[in-house]
GULOMI-952280 format. One line per 8 residues: number of its first residue (from 1); for each residue x, y negated, z negated of C-alpha. Coordinates in steps of 0.02 Angstrom, whole numbers, plus 50000, padded with zeros to 5 digits. Layout:
NUM	X Y Z | ... $
***
This chain:
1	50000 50000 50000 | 50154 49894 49966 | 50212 49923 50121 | 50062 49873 50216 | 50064 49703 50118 | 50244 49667 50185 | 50190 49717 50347 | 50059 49587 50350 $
9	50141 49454 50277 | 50280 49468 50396 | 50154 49460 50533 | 50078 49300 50466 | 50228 49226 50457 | 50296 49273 50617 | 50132 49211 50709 | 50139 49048 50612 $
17	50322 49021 50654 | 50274 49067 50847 | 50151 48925 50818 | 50228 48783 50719 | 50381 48810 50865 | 50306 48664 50969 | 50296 48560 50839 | 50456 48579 50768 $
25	50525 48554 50925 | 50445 48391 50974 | 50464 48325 50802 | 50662 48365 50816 | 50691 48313 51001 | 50591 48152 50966 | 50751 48102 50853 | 50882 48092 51017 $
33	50931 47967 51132 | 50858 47920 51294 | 51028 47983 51394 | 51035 48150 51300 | 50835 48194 51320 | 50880 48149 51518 | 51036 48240 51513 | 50955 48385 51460 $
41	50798 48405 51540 | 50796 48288 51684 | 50860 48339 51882 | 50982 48200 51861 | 51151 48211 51864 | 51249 48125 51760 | 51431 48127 51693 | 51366 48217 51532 $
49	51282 48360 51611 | 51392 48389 51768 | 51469 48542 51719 | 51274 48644 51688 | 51260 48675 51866 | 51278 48826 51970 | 51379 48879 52096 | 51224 48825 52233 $
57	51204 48636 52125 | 51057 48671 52043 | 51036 48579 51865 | 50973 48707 51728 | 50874 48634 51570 | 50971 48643 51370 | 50854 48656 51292 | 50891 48616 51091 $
65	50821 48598 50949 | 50923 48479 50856 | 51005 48314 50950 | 51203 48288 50957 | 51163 48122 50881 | 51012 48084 50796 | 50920 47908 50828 | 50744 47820 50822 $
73	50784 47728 50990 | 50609 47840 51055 | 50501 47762 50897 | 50587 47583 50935 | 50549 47581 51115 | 50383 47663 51085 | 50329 47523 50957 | 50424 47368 51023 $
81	50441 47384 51182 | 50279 47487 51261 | 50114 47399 51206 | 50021 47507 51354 | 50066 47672 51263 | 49951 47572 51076 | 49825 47520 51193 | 49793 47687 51248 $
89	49816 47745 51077 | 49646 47647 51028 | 49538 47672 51207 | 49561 47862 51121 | 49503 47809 50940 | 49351 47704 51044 | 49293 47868 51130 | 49305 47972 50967 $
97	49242 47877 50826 | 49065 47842 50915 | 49049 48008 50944 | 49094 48071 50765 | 48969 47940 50692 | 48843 47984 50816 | 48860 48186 50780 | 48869 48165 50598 $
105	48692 48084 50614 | 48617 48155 50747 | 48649 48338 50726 | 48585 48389 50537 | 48396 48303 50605 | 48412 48387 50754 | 48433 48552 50674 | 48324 48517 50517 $
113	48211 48483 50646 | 48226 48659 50744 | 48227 48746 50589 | 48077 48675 50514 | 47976 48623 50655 | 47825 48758 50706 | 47807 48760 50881 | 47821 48919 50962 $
121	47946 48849 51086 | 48070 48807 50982 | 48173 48958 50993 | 48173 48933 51165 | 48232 48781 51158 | 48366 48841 51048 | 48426 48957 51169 | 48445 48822 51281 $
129	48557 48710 51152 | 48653 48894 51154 | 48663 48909 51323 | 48757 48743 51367 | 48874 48768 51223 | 48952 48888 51318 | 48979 48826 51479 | 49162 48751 51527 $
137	49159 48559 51511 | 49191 48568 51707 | 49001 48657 51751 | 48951 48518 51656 | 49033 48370 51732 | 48937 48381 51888 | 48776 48333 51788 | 48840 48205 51685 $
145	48921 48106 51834 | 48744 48121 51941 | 48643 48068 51750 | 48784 47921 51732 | 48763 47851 51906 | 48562 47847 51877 | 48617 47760 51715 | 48741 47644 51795 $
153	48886 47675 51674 | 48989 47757 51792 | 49157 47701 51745 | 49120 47665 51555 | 49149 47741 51383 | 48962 47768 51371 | 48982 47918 51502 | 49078 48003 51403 $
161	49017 47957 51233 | 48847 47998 51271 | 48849 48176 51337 | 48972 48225 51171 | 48846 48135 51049 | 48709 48268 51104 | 48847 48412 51122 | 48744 48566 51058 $
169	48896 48634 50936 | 48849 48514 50783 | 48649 48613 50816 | 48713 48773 50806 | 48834 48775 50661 | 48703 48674 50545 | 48563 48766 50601 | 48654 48923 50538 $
177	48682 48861 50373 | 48479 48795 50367 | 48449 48987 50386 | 48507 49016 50210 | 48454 48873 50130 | 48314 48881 49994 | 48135 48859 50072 | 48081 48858 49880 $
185	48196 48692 49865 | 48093 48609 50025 | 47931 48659 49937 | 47961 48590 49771 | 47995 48415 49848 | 47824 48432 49918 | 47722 48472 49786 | 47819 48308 49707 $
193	47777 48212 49845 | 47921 48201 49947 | 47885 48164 50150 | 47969 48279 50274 | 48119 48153 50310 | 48141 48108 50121 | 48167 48298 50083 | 48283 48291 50196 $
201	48371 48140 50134 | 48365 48202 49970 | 48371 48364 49968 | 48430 48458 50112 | 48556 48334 50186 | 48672 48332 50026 | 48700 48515 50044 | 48771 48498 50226 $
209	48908 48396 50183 | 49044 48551 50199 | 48967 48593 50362 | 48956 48424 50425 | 49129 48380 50383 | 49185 48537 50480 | 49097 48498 50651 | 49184 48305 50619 $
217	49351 48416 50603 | 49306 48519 50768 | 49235 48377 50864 | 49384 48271 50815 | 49500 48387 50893 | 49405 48416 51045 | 49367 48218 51091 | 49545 48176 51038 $
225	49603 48281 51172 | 49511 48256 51307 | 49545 48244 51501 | 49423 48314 51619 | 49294 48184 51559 | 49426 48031 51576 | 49499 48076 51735 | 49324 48082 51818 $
233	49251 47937 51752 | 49388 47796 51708 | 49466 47729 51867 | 49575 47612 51791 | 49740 47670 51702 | 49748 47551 51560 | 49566 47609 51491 | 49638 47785 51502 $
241	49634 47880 51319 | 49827 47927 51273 | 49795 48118 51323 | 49771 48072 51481 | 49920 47955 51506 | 50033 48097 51399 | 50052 48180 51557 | 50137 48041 51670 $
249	50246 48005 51532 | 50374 48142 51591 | 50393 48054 51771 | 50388 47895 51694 | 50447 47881 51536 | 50561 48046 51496 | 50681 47946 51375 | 50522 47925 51234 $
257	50419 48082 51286 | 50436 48148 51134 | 50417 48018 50993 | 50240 47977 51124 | 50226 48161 51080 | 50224 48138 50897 | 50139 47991 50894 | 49988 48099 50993 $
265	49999 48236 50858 | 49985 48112 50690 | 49798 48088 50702 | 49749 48262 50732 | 49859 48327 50606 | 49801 48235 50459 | 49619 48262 50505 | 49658 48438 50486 $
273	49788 48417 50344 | 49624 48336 50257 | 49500 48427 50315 | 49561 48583 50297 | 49452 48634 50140 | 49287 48568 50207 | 49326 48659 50408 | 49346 48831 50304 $
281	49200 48810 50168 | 49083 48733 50330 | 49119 48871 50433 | 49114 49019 50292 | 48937 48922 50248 | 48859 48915 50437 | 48914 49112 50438 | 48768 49137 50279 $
289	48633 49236 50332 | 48476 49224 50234 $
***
């Protein structure tokens, strides 16, 4: 049994190692010079990397995890000397925040509502909100660009906030926690009185905090990083979120890849770091069957 324990816990570690690797890596090569980072992983040839090619004159990449000399000339450019790189920083924090706020509101009615409401439909309806939660982002693009040019807000924030405020994921993983909560609770607000939405208010909605913080976790994560949405419907580079502009860095910018790297990851790492507790009790909680 012993045995099996080491087993496992050599496993766990090995995986996490295999999956903190990228981090450690951009963290570390974020902390070199412009010439070495080019040097290293650039096609150009320069007097420092002359002697890495072959016999046919093809550079090969070092790749390594610590720099010769260490330096913050990435974070000082970044900072100082790219504003474009902080503007895109907050087009990203104006396409998330609206659609946590918007999620955190909208979904607990939405499923309070489809778990409460009698209509023989609803299940149907239901299956629906299931339905589209598992189709790619890319089926789905198609009807959100024909919906935002009857709109007119082709081009704007709005067509891609809107479509993620209504994103059926928030639903389902509330809904699922409704299913165990105590009818007896709903009915005792009743007989005191209570309305439909002020049972909610008062009694139902304080118990999907856990939940609620886990779906702003999730939904955090997937907003902060997305492309398909900005690439179809901002034509204008400076409104671009940074994940999209993360990728021309490389071509444009390969001496400060990295520290734009980091400065990416901070966000999404301390809503995680934070929210850690809340994403496992939220999820563990929607699981519940009654």
């Amino acid at each position: 049994m012993k045995t099996k324990h080491i087993a496992a816990d050599i496993i766990i570690w090995l995986a996490a190692a295999v999956a903190l690797f990228p981090v450690i890596f951009i963290a570390a090569n974020s902390i070199m010079g412009q010439e070495e980072i080019i040097s290293r992983y650039s096609p150009e040839i320069l007097a420092s990397n002359a002697g890495d090619f072959s016999s046919h004159n093809i550079h090969f990449v070092r790749f390594g995890l610590l720099p010769e000399r260490a330096t913050l000339e990435q974070y000082r450019r970044l900072l100082l000397e790219s504003p474009g790189y902080l503007r895109m920083f907050w087009n990203s924090v104006i396409i998330v925040a609206p659609v946590l706020l918007g999620q955190c509101v909208l979904a607990p009615l939405a499923a309070y509502g489809l778990e409460n409401i009698r209509w023989k439909y609803k299940e149907a309806i239901y299956f629906a909100y299931i339905i589209v939660m598992l189709m790619p982002t890319q089926l789905l693009l198609v009807p959100n660009f024909i919906v935002a040019g009857w709109l007119n807000i082709r081009s704007s924030y709005l067509a891609i906030i809107l479509p993620a405020l209504f994103h059926p994921l928030g639903v389902f993983l509330i809904r699922q926690q409704l299913k165990s909560f105590p009818k007896e609770c709903a009915e005792a607000a009743a007989l005191d009185g209570a309305g439909v939405f002020r049972t909610y208010r008062s009694v139902v909605r304080p118990n999907l905090n856990s939940t609620v913080s886990a779906l702003a976790v999730l939904l955090f994560a997937d907003n902060w990083n997305i492309v398909d949405q900005a690439v179809v419907f901002i034509d204008k580079t400076y409104r671009n979120p940074l994940s999209v502009y993360l990728g021309n860095v490389v071509s444009e910018e390969p001496g400060m890849f990295f520290a734009v790297s980091v400065f990416y990851m901070i966000p999404a790492l301390l809503v995680f770091l934070f929210g850690q507790e809340h994403l496992t009790e939220g999820i563990a909680l929607s699981g519940v069957k009654a």
